[in-house]
C-alpha positions in Angstrom: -33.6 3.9 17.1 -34.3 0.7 18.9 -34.9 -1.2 15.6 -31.2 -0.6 14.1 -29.7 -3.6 13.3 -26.3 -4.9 12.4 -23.1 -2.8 12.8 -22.7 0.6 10.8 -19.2 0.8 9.7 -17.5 4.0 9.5 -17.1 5.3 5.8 -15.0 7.9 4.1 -16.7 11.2 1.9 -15.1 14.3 1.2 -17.0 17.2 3.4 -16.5 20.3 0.7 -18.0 17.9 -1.9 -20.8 16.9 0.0 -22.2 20.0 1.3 -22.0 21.4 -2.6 -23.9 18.7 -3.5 -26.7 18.9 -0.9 -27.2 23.0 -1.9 -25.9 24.1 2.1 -22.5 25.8 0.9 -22.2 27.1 -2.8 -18.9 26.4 -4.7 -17.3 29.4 -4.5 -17.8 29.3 -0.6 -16.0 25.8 -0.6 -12.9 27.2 -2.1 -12.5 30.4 0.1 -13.3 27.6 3.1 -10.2 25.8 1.7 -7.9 28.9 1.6 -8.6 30.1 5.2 -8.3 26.1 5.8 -4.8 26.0 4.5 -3.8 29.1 6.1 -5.1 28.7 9.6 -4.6 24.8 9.5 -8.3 24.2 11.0 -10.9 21.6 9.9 -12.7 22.9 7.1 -15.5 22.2 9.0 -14.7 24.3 11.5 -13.7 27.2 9.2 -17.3 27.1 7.4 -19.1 27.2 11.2 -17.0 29.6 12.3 -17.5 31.5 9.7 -21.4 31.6 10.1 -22.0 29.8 6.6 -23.4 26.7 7.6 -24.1 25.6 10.9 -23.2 22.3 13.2 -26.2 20.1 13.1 -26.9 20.8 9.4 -23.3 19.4 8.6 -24.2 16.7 10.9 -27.3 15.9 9.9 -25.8 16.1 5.8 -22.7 13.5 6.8 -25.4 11.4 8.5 -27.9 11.2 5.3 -24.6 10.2 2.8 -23.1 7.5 4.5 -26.9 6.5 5.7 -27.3 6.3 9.5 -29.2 8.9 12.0 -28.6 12.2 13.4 -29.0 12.3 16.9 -30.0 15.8 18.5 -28.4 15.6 22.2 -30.7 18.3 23.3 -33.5 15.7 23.2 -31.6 12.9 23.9 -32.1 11.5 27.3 -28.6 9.1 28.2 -28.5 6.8 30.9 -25.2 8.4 32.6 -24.3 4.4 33.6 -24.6 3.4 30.0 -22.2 6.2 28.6 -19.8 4.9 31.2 -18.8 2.0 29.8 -16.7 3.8 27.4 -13.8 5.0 29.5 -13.2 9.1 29.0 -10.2 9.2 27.6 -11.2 7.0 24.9 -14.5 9.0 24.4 -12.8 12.8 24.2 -9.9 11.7 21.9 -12.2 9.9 19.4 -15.1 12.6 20.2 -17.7 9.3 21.5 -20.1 8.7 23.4 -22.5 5.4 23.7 -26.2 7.0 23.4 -28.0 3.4 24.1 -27.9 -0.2 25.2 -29.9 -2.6 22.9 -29.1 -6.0 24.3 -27.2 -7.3 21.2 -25.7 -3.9 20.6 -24.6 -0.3 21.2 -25.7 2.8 19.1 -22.3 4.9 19.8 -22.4 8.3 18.7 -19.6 9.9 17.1 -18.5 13.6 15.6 -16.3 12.3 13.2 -17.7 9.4 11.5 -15.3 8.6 9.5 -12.6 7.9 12.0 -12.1 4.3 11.1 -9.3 3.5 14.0 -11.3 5.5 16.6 -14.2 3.2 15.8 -11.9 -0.3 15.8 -10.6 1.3 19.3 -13.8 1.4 20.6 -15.1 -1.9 19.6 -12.3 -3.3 20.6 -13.0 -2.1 23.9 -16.5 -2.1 24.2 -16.9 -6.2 22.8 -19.8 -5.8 21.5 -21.7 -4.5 17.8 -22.0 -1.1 17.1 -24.6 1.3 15.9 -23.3 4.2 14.4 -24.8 7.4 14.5 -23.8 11.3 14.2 -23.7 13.6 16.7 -22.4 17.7 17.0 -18.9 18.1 18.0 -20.2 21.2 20.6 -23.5 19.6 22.0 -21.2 16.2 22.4 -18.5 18.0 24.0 -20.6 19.7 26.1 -22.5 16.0 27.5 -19.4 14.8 27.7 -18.4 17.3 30.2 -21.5 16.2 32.3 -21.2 12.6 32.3 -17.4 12.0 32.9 -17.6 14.1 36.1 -14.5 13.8 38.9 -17.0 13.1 41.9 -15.7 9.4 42.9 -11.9 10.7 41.8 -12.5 13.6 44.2 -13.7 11.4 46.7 -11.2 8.9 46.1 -8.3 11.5 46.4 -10.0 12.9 49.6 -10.0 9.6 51.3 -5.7 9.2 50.3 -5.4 12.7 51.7 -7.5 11.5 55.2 -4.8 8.6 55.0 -1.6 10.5 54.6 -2.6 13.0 57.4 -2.9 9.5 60.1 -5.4 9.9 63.0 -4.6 13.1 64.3 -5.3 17.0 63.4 -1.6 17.3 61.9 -0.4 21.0 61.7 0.6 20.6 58.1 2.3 23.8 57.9 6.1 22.9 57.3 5.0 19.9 55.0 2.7 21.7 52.7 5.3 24.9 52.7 8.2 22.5 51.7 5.7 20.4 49.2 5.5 21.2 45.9 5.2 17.7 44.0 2.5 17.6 41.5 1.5 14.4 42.9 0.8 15.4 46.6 -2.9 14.4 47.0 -4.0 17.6 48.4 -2.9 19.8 44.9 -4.7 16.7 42.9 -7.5 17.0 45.0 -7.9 20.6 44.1 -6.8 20.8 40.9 -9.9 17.7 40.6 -12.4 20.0 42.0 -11.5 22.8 39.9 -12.0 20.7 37.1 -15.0 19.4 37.9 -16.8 23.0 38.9 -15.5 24.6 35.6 -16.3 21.7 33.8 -20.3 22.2 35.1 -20.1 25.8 35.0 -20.2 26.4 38.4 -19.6 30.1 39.4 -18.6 29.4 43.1 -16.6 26.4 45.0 -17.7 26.3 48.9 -16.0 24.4 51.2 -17.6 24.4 54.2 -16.3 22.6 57.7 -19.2 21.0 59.8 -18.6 18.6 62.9 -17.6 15.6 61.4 -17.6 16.4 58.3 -16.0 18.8 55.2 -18.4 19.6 52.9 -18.0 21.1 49.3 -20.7 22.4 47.3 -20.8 24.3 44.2 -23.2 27.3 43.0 -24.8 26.4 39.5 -27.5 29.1 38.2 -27.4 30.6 41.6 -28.6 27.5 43.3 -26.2 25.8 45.8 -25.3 22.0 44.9 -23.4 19.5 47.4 -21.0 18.4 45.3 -18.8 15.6 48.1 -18.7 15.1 52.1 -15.1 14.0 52.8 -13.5 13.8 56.1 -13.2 16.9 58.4 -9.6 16.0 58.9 -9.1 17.1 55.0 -10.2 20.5 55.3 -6.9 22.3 57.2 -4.7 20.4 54.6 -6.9 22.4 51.1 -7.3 26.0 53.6 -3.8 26.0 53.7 -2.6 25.1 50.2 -5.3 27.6 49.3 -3.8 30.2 51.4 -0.3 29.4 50.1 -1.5 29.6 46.3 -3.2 33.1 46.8 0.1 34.0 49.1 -2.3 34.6 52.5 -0.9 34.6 55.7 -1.0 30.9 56.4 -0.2 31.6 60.4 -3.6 33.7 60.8 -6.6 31.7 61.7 -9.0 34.1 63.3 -9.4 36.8 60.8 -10.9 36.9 57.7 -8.8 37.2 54.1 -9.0 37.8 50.8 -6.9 36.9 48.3 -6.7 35.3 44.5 -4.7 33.3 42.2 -4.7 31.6 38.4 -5.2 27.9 37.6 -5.0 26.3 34.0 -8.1 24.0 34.1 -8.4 22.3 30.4 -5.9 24.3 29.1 -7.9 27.7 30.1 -6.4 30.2 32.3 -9.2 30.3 35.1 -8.8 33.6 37.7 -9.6 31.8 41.5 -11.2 35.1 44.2 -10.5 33.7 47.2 -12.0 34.4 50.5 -11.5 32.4 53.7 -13.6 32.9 57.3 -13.5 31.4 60.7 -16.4 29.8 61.7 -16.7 27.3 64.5 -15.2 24.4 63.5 -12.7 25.6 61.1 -11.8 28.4 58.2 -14.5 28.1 55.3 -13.2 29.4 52.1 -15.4 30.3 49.0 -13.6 30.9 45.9 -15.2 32.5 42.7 -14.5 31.5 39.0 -13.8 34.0 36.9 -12.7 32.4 33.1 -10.4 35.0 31.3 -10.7 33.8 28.4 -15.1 33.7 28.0 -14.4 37.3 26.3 -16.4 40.3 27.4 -19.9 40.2 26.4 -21.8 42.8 24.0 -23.5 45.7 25.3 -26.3 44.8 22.8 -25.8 40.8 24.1 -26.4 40.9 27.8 -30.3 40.5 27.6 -31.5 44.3 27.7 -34.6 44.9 26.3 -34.3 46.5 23.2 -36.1 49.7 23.9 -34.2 50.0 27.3 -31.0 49.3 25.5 -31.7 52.1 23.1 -32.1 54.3 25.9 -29.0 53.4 27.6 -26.7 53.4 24.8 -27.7 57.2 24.5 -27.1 57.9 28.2 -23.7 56.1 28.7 -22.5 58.7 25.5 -22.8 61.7 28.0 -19.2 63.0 28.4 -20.1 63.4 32.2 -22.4 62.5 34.7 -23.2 59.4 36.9 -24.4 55.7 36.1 -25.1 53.6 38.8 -26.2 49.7 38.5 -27.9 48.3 41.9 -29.0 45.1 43.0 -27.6 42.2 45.5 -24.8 40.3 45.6 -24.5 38.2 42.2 -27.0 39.8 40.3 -25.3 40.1 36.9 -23.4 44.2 38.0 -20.3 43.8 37.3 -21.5 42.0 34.1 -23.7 45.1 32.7 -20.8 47.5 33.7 -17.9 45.5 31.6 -20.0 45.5 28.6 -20.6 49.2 28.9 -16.9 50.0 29.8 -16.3 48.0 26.5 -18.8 49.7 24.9 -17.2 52.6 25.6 -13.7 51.7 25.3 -11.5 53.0 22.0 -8.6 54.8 21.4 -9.8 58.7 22.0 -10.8 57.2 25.2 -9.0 57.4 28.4 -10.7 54.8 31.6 -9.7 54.2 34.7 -11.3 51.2 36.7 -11.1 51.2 41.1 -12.1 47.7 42.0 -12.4 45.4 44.8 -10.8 42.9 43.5 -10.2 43.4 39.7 -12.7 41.0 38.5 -11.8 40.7 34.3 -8.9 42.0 33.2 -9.4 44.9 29.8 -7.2 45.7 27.8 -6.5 49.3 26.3 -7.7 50.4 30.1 -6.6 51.2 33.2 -7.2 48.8 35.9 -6.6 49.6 40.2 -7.0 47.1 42.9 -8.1 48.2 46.1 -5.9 47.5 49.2 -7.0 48.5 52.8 -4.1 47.0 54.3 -2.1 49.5 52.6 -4.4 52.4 53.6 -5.2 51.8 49.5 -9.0 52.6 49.7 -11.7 53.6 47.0 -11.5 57.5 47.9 -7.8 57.9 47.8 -7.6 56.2 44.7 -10.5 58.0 42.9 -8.7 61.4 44.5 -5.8 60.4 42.4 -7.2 58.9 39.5 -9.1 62.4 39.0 -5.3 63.8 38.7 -4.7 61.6 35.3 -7.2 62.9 33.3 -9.9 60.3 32.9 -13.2 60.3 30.8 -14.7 57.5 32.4 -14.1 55.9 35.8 -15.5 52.5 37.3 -15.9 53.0 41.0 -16.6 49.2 41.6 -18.6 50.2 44.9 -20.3 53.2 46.7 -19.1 51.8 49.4 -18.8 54.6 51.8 -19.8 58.9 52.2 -16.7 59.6 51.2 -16.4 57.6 47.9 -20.1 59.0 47.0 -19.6 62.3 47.4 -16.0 62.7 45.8 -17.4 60.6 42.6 -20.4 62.8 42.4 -17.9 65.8 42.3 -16.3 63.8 39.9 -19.3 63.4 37.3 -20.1 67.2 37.8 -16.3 67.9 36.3 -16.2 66.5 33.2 -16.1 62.7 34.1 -18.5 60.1 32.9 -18.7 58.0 36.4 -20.0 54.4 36.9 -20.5 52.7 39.8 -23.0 50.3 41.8 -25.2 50.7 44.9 -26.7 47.4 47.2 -30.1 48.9 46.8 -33.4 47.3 46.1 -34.7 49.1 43.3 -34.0 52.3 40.9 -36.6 54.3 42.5 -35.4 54.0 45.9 -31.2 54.3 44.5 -30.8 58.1 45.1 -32.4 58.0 48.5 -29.7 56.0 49.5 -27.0 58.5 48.3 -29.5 61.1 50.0 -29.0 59.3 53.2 -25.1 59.1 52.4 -24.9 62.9 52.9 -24.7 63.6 49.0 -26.6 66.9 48.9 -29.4 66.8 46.4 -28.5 69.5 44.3 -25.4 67.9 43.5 -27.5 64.7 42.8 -30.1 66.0 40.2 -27.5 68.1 38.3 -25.2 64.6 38.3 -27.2 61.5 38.2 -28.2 60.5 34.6 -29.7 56.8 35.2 -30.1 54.2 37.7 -30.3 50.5 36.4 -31.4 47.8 38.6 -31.4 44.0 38.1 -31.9 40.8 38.9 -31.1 37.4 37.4 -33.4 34.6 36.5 -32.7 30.9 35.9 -33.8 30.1 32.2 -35.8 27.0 31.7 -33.7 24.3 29.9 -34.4 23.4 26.0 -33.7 20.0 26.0 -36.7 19.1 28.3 -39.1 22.1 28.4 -42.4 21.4 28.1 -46.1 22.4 28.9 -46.9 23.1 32.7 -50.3 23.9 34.4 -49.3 26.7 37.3 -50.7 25.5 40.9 -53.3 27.6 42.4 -51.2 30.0 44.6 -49.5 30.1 41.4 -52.4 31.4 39.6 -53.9 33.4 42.1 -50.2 35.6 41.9 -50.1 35.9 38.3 -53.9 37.0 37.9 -52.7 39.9 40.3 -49.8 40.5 37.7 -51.7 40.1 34.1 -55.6 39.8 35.1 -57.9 37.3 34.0 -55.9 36.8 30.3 -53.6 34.6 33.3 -55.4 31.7 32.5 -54.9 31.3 28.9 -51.5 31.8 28.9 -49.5 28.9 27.9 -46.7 28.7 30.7 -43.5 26.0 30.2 -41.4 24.4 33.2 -38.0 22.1 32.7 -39.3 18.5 33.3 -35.8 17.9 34.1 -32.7 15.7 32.2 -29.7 15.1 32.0 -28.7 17.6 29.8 -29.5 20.4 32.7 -28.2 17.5 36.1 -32.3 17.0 35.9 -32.6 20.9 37.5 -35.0 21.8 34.6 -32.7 24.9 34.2 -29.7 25.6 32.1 -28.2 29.4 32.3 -29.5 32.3 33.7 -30.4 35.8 32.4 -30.6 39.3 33.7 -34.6 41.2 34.0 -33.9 44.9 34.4 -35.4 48.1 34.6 -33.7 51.6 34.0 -34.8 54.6 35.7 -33.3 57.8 33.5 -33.6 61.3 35.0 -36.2 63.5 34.0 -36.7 67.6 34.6 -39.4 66.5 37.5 -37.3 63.4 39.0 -34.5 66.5 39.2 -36.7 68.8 40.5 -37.8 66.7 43.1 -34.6 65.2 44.0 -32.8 68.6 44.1 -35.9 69.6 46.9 -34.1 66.9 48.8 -38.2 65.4 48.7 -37.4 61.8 48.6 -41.4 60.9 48.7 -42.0 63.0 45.5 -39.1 61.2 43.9 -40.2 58.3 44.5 -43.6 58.5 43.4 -42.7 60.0 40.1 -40.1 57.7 39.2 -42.6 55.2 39.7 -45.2 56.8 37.6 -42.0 56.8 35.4 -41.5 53.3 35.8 -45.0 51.9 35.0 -44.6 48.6 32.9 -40.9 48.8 32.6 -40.1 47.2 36.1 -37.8 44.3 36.3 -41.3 42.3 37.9 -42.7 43.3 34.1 -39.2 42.4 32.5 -39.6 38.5 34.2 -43.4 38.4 33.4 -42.3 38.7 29.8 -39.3 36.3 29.6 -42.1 33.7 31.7 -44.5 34.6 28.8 -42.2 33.8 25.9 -41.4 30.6 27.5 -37.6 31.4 28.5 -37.9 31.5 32.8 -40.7 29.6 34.4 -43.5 31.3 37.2 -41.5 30.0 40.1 -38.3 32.2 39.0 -40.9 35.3 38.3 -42.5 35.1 41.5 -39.1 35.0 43.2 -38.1 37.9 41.9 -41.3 39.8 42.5 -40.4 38.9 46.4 -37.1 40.0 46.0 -38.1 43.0 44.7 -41.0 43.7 47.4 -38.7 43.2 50.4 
């Protein structure tokens, strides 16, 4: 693209007519596009993706070819993050920008809408210099965008206002922050900044962590933890508190631990914020989750199952009672798998009741109970009383205790479809744990109709996988997995870009492996003989493991051997 010369003006065409013309959309298509167009008041364009017809990049690539200048795929484009910078972001989101290249004499500037004639004038006015046009997709651009024109130096830059405003001492800033409620105080900028910035990367979790000398902040992305700024220790009372005051905490309490939530708009989308502050030794460190309301519950048949196990499992969660318990650690994809069965299951003839701690996504057509143990509000005296109003299928959001097991076990043996999760290691060694929780066998193998356990592994990004040659540890592990066909198999890493913050990874997805009760796994299980069990369900088990589920996402080039391997650690401790 080096080679472009001169400036590409902007040009005018008629989209309908266009795509009739190149054979993508037939004419009859074009004019029900321009009656939901009419009555929705969308972009044509926009009506004909959405409506699965034609996609993005093949519009993109038609609208490039008629007014004769390239498509640029953004998912192989690497962007020097300085030289998309000179374009300021307000300027690139409203005219939907972004500068792709510096050639000396001139820019190639990328744009969605080509023929936006002002937005193009705008930018050269700014820019002073000759343009290159070329076309990009509105989603992939959006998405870059979102990258680039992060609010690290603004956070930073607010942080260092807030370290002013609160002088050279530890102020209190109790009665202030109470009485403030300007939307310019630097500490709710600050926030609502870093708020931006994490949804804007997808993070999953904000930390913000005291040290010494020092606040630090640091997101999760994929799982992986990422320092986002280092700011002045002085800052963090100021954000604990306005935190605490948001989630209405008790801002006088210091040495206890509390939990607590509360809704931002980030980017005009309603954002749920679980809160949870802790005193450590040099001040309260508060991680906050991010849940999106608005990301819409995910498909039973979308959340990465395989397809036999999903067969299997659609089957089982249609028992009108019984027990369904999903293990696995802390942020493993749970809660996930059990809102796309509760959703699954959801419909009119259908009466659920959810006990959560907190509640996470918020369903409609369902009934939905937070835990409270200040109140005395625990899981067992709710699930007492939930039995009372007739429920079909209740979400017990943890095991957590004896009591909570053995009453939802009761549960599922009266007519009660009962799901739930378990912080064990692996389905095989699931019941055990209830064993050891005092649920008596008998009531286990007559209750229990499958255990699913998972894990999540961070997929390998597209816009810079490629070939990789596994070390020899490497090697020497996955010959111990597959045998000597290791060797020939044609393994791919992330070489890392900017399209994934040069991580190689982009996303994550769930390996899993279901364990579903069988006359001898009840047999055994109702002997109380958890060695038998055990050894049968992995007999059971054989080749359907969640280390076999990662081998085969490594194989088809989606997760790389590093993630497989951890897993398979994971898994063996």
């Amino acid at each position: 693209m080096t080679g472009m010369q001169g400036m590409a003006k902007p040009q005018k065409y008629r989209l309908g007519e266009l795509l009739v013309q190149g054979g993508l959309i037939t004419t009859a298509q074009l004019e029900e596009a321009l009656a939901q167009q009419k009555q929705s008041g969308r972009k044509l364009g926009r009506v004909l993706i959405d409506s699965g017809i034609v996609t993005e990049e093949r519009i993109a690539i038609a609208i490039a070819n008629q007014i004769g200048v390239p498509f640029v795929d953004l998912r192989d484009k690497d962007i020097d993050p300085a030289t998309a910078g000179v374009l300021p972001e307000t300027m690139a989101r409203r005219f939907r920008a972004l500068v792709l290249e510096d050639m000396g004499n001139q820019y190639l500037l990328g744009m969605a809408d080509p023929s936006d004639v002002f937005g193009y004038d705008e930018i050269a006015r700014t820019l002073n210099k000759d343009i290159a046009l070329a076309v990009l997709a509105e989603s992939q651009l959006l998405a870059r965008l979102d990258r680039f024109y992060r609010r690290t130096e603004e956070i930073s830059g607010l942080a260092k206002e807030l370290q002013k405003d609160l002088g050279s001492g530890y102020l209190d800033f109790t009665t202030s922050a109470v009485e403030s409620t300007a939307e310019d105080a630097p500490v709710v900028k600050l926030l609502q900044s870093i708020f931006e910035d994490a949804y804007q990367i997808k993070a999953s979790d904000i930390h913000i962590e005291p040290q010494e000398f020092k606040l630090q902040i640091r997101f999760r992305i994929d799982g992986e933890m990422h320092l986002q700024t280092e700011v002045d220790s002085r800052v963090g009372p100021a954000l604990v508190l306005r935190l605490k005051l948001m989630s209405g905490l008790d801002i006088s309490e210091k040495r206890l631990p509390q939990d607590g939530r509360f809704n931002v708009k980030v980017k005009q989308q309603s954002v749920d914020i679980r809160l949870s502050t802790m005193p450590t030794q040099y001040g309260e460190s508060v991680v906050m989750r991010l849940l999106a309301q608005n990301s819409g519950l995910l498909e039973l048949g979308k959340i990465g199952m395989p397809p036999e196990m999903l067969e299997g499992y659609r089957r089982v969660s249609g028992h009108a009672h019984g027990m369904i318990l999903v293990t696995g650690p802390t942020g493993s994809g749970k809660t996930t798998t059990l809102y796309a069965t509760l959703a699954h299951l959801n419909s009119p003839a259908t009466k659920i009741i959810t006990i959560e701690d907190p509640v996470e996504y918020r369903l409609p057509g369902i009934s939905q109970v937070q835990v409270n143990s200040k109140i005395d509000l625990t899981f067992a005296k709710v699930l007492r009383s939930t039995l009372r109003h007739d429920p079909d299928v209740v979400l017990v959001g943890e095991m957590i205790d004896a009591e909570t097991a053995q009453i939802g076990v009761r549960a599922a043996m009266t007519g009660h479809l009962l799901l739930s999760t378990l912080h064990t290691n692996d389905a095989a060694s699931t019941p055990a744990r209830l064993l050891d929780m005092g649920v008596p066998g008998y009531l286990l193998s007559t209750t229990l109709l499958c255990v699913i356990a998972q894990r999540l592994v961070r997929t390998i990004c597209v816009s810079c996988k490629s070939p990789y040659q596994p070390e020899t540890t490497e090697l020497t592990w996955l010959k111990l997995m597959v045998g000597e066909g290791a060797a020939s198999l044609q393994l791919q890493h992330g070489r890392g870009c900017s399209h994934c913050n040069n991580s190689g990874y982009a996303g994550r997805a769930p390996v899993y492996e279901m364990l579903e009760m069988s006359p001898p796994l009840a047999e055994a299980l109702g002997r109380n003989h958890v060695g038998d069990f055990s050894r049968l369900a992995r007999q059971q088990l054989q080749g359907k493991t969640m280390r076999a589920h990662a081998l085969r996402r490594m194989i088809a080039g989606e997760t790389t051997i590093g993630e497989a391997m951890r897993v398979s650690t994971q898994i063996d401790e």
